[in-house]
Phi, psi and omega in degrees: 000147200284176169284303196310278178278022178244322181277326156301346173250347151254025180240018179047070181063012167084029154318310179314337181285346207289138188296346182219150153065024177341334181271325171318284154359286195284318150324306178284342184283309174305312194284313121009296197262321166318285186312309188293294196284304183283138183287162134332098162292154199258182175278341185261313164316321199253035181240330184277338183304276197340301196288347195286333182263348143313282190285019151272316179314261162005266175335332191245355173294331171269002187247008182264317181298290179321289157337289175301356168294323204280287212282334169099169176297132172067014183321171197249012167298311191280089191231034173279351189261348178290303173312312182287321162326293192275329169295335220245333154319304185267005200293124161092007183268179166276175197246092172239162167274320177294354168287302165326313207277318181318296171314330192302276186335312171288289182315327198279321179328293169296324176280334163281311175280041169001066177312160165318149300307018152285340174299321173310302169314320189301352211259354194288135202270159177069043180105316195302307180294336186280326181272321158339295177328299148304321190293330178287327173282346169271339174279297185335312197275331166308300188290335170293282215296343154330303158317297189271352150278332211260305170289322205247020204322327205262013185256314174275000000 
């Protein structure tokens, strides 16, 4: 894979490149594309989204080690994990804009104050912590908004 088009996929179309909060960025575009592009999922829909953000997961962990020889650890260049992050945030929620939005909001929360155990994970070498990382924050914020549907329905 060229330098080119390996960078163009973890910085998501050089979203990664925008000089400030760049993930931030790439989070709102994902929630964004979300709200617009995905239907409602069905229960067999958010079980195939899941495995596709496994094996993207997979898939991107060895071109994210690679991405990081150039690009540096954890560059803030590198923002594919902010997607598969925020997918695994609605996975199984209903398909709303207060959802879109909840999630946007939660997810960034947990990946910049990286609570316990993400902050730990992110240090996992070759790819793995960058993409971990997010993948917990996007589970932390599925179970709250899980929580807050489930308690709070009027809210949704």
């Amino acid at each position: 894979m060229s330098k080119f088009i390996r960078n163009l996929l973890v910085s998501v179309f050089f979203l990664g490149y925008f000089p400030v909060a760049s993930g931030t960025l790439t989070s709102a575009v994902t929630a964004v594309l979300y709200y617009f592009l995905l239907p409602e999922l069905t229960q067999i829909g958010n079980l195939i989204l899941l495995t596709i953000i496994i094996l993207l997961s997979l898939i991107f962990i060895p071109i994210i080690k690679n991405a990081e020889k150039d690009l540096g650890k954890d560059s803030r260049k590198i923002v594919i994990d902010e997607v598969l992050g925020y997918c695994v945030a609605i996975l199984f929620l209903p398909h709303s804009l207060i959802i879109a939005i909840y999630a946007f909001v939660l997810f960034r929360i947990f990946d910049i104050a990286k609570p316990s155990p993400i902050y730990q994970i992110q240090k996992l070498p070759h790819g793995w912590g960058v993409i971990a990382d997010d993948i917990i924050a996007g589970i932390y914020t599925n179970i709250v908004l899980q929580i807050l549907f489930i308690g709070f329905p009027k809210f949704f």
